[in-house]
C-alpha positions as CSV (number, residue, x, y, z in Angstrom):
1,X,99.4,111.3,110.2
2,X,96.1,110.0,109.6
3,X,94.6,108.5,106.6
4,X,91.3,108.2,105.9
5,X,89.8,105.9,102.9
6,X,87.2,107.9,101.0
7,X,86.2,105.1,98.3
8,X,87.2,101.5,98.0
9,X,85.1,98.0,97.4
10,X,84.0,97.5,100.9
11,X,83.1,99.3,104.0
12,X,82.5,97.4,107.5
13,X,80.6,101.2,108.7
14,X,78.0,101.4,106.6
15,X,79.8,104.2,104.0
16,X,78.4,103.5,100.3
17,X,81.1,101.7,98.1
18,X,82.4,101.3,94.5
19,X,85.4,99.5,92.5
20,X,88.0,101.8,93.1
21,X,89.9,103.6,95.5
22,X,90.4,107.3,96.9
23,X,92.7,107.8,100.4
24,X,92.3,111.3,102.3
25,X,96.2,112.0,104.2
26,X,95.8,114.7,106.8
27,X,100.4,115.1,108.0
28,X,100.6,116.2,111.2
29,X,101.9,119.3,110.3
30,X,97.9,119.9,108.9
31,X,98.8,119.4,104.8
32,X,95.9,117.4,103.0
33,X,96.9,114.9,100.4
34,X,94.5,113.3,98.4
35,X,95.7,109.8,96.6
36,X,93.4,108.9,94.1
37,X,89.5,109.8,93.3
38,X,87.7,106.4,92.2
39,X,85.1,106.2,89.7
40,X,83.1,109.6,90.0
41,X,81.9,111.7,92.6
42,X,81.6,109.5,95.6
43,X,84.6,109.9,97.3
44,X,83.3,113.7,97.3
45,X,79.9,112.5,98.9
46,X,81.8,110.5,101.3
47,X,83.7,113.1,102.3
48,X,81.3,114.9,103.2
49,X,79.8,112.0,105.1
50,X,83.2,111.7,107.2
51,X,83.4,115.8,107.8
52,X,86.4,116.1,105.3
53,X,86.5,119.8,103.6
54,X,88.1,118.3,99.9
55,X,88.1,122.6,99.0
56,X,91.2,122.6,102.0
57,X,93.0,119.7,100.4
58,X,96.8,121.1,99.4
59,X,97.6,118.9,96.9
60,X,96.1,115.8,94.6
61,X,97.9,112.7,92.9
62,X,96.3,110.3,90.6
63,X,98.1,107.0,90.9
64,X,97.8,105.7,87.5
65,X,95.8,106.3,84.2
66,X,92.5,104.1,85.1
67,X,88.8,105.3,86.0
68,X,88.6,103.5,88.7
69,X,91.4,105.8,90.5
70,X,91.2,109.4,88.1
71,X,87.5,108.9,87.1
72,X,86.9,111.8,89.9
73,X,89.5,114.2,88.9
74,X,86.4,116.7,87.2
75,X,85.0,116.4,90.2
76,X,88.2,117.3,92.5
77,X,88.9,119.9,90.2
78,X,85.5,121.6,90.8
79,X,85.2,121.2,94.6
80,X,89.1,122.1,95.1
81,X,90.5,125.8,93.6
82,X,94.0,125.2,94.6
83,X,95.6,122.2,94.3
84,X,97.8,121.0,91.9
85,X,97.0,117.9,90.6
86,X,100.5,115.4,89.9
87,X,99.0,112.8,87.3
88,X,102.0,110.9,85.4
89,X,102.7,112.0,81.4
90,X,101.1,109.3,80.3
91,X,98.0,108.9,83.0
92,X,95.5,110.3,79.6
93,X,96.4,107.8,76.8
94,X,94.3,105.2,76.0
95,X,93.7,101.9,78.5
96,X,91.9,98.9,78.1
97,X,90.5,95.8,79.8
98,X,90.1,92.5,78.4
99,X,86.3,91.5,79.2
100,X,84.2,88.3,78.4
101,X,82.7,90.8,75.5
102,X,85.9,92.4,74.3
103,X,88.0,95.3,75.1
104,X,86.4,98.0,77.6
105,X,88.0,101.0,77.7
106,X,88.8,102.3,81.4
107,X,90.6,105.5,81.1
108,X,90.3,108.9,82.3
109,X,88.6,112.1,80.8
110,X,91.1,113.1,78.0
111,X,89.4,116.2,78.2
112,X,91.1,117.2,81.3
113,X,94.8,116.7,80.1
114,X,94.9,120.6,79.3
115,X,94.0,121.7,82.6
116,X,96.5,124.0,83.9
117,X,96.4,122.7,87.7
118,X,97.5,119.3,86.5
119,X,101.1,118.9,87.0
120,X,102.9,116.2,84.8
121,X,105.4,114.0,86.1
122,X,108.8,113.0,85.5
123,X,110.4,109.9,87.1
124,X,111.1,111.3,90.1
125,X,109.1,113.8,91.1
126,X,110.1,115.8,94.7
127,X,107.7,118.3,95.9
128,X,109.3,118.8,99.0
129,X,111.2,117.1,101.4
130,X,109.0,115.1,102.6
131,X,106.8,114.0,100.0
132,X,107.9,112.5,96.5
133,X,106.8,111.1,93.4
134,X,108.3,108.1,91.4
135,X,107.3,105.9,88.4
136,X,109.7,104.1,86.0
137,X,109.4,100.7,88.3
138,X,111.5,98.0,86.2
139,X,111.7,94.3,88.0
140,X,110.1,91.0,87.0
141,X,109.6,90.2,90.9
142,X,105.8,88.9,91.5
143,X,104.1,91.1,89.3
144,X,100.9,90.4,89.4
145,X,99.5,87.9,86.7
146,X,96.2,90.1,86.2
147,X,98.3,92.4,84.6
148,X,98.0,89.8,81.4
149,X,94.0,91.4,81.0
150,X,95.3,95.4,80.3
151,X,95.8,97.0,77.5
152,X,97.4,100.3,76.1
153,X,98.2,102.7,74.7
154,X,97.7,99.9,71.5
155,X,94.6,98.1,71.8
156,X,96.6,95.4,70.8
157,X,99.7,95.9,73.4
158,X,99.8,95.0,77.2
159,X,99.9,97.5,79.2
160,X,103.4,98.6,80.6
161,X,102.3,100.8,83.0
162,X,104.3,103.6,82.4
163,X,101.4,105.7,83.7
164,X,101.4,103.9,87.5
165,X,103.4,106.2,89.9
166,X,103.7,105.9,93.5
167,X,103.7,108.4,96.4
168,X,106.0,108.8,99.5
169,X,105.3,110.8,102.2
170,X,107.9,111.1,105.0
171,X,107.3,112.1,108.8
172,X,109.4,112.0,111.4
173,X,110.8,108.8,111.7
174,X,108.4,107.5,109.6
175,X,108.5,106.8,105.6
176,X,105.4,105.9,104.3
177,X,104.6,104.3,100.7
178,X,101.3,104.8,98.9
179,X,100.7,102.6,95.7
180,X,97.1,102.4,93.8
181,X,96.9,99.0,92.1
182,X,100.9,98.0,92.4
183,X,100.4,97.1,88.8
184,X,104.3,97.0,88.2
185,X,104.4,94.8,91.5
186,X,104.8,95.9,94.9
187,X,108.0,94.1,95.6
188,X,109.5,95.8,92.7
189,X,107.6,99.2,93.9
190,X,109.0,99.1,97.1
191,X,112.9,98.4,96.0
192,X,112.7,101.4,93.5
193,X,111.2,103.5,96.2
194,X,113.8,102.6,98.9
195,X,116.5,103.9,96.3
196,X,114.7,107.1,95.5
197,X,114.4,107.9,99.4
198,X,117.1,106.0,101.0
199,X,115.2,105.1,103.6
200,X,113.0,101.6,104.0
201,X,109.3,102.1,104.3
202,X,108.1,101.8,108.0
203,X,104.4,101.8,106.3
204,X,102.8,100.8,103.1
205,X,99.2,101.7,101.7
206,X,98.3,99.7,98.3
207,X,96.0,97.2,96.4
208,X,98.1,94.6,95.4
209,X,96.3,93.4,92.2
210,X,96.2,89.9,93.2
211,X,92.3,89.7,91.7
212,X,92.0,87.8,88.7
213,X,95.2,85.9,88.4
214,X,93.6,83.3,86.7
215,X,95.9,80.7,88.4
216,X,94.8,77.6,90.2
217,X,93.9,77.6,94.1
218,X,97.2,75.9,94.5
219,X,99.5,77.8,92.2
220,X,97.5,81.3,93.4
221,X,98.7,80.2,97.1
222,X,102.0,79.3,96.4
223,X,102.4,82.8,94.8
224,X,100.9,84.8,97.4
225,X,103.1,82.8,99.9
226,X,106.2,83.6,97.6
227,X,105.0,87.5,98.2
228,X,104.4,87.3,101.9
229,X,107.9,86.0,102.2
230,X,109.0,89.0,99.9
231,X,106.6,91.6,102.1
232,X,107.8,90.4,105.4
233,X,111.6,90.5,104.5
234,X,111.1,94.2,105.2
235,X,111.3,94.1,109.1
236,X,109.4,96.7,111.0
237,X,107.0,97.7,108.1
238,X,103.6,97.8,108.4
239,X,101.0,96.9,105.5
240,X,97.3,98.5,104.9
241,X,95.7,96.8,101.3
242,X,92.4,97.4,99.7
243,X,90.6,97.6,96.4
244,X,92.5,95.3,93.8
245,X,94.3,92.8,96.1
246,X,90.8,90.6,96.5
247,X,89.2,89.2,99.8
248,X,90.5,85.8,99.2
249,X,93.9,86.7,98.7
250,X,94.1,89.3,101.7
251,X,93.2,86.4,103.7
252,X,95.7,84.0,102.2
253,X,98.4,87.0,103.0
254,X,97.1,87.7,106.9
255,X,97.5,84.3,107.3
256,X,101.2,84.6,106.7
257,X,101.8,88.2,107.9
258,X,99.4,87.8,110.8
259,X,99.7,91.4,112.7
260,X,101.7,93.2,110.3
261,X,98.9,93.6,107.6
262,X,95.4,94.7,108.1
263,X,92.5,95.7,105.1
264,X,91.3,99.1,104.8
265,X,87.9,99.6,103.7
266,X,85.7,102.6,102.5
267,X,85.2,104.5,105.4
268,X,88.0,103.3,108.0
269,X,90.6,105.7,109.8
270,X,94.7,104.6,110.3
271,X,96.5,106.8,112.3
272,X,99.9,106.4,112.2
């Protein structure tokens, strides 16, 4: 398998960047995933860049209901003529950010709900054998504290995430997790996974949403250190983070996982 990030915050090869994420999944057996489309249309460009033909991708999933990670899906929609889209029930109602100004609103095009390649998720959702959908992600386990800052469907309600789904794609001997922001934590992601599949994840692709936790420096690293211990309790799996998990934090978590995480930025290629 080989995974290829289209968008994310940084890039170490020169690739223009933006808040968000897009992943390109090319299964050995030559089916195209794409996880998530960032803000617009530059995952597309990049594409492009990295001679990836988004018109041959077999299949789409949006992760979770924020422009930062559907904000491309017009986009997609127009490059790509037949690929079903998987966005979760409740990816298109209303989500918010709490700002120094106020509320921002940072969901996707509503208009695009009735399009009739978008496919709309249950709990479980199995495509095939190899490659499932799950949402519903209950657990209290290190959710990350940023979560306090979003909003919806209420203006006025924190977000539940109810729209955040996760994607599995299995291989061989390997099952491999793909999670957007982990809003719903990815401790508690990974245990609801484990139970869908019956399997434990040899490798797991996600932001962690460990940005604006608002704790202090000592509090942040006792938490991150209370995750690492969760993360590496999985023995044999292998970690990839990006976009929401923050540079500061990735390098409080390498410190403790040393070889068995790495950070994936805009433009670099795992093969797994």
């Amino acid at each position: 398998m080989k995974i290829t990030s289209l968008v994310e915050n940084t890039s170490l090869v020169g690739l223009p960047v933006e808040h968000g994420l897009s992943l390109h999944i090319r299964m050995d057996d030559g089916r195209q995933v794409l996880f998530d489309m960032g803000q617009r249309r530059l995952f597309a460009d990049n594409a492009e860049r990295l001679g990836i033909n988004l018109a041959d991708v077999d299949m789409a999933v949006v992760s979770h209901g924020h422009y930062d990670h559907g904000g491309g899906l017009r986009t997609f929609l127009g490059l790509n003529s037949k690929a079903k889209v998987y966005v979760s029930r409740h990816a298109f109602e209303p989500h918010y950010s709490l700002r120094d100004d106020g509320l921002k609103y940072i969901g996707i095009d509503p208009e695009l709900e009735t399009d009739d390649r978008l496919v709309f998720c249950a709990d479980v959702t199995r495509i095939d054998k190899d490659i499932i959908l799950f949402s519903g992600v209950n657990g209290d386990c290190l959710k990350p504290i940023g979560n306090r800052l979003l909003f919806g469907p209420a203006k006025e309600t924190n977000d539940d995430f109810r729209h955040e789904q996760s994607l599995v794609v299995r291989e061989g001997v390997k099952t491999i997790l793909f999670a957007g922001c982990a809003h719903a934590g990815i401790v508690n992601i990974m245990r609801k996974g484990m139970l869908v599949t019956g399997t434990p994840f040899t490798h797991v692709f996600a932001g962690m949403h460990l940005v604006k936790s608002g704790l202090t420096e000592k509090d942040e690293a006792t938490f991150i250190h209370s995750l690492a211990d969760e993360l590496s309790a999985h023995t044999g799996c292998r970690y990839f983070t990006m976009h929401c998990t923050g540079a500061v934090q990735y390098g409080l978590l390498k410190n403790e996982l040393d070889d068995d995480i790495s950070y994936m930025g805009c433009g670099d290629i795992i093969e797994i």
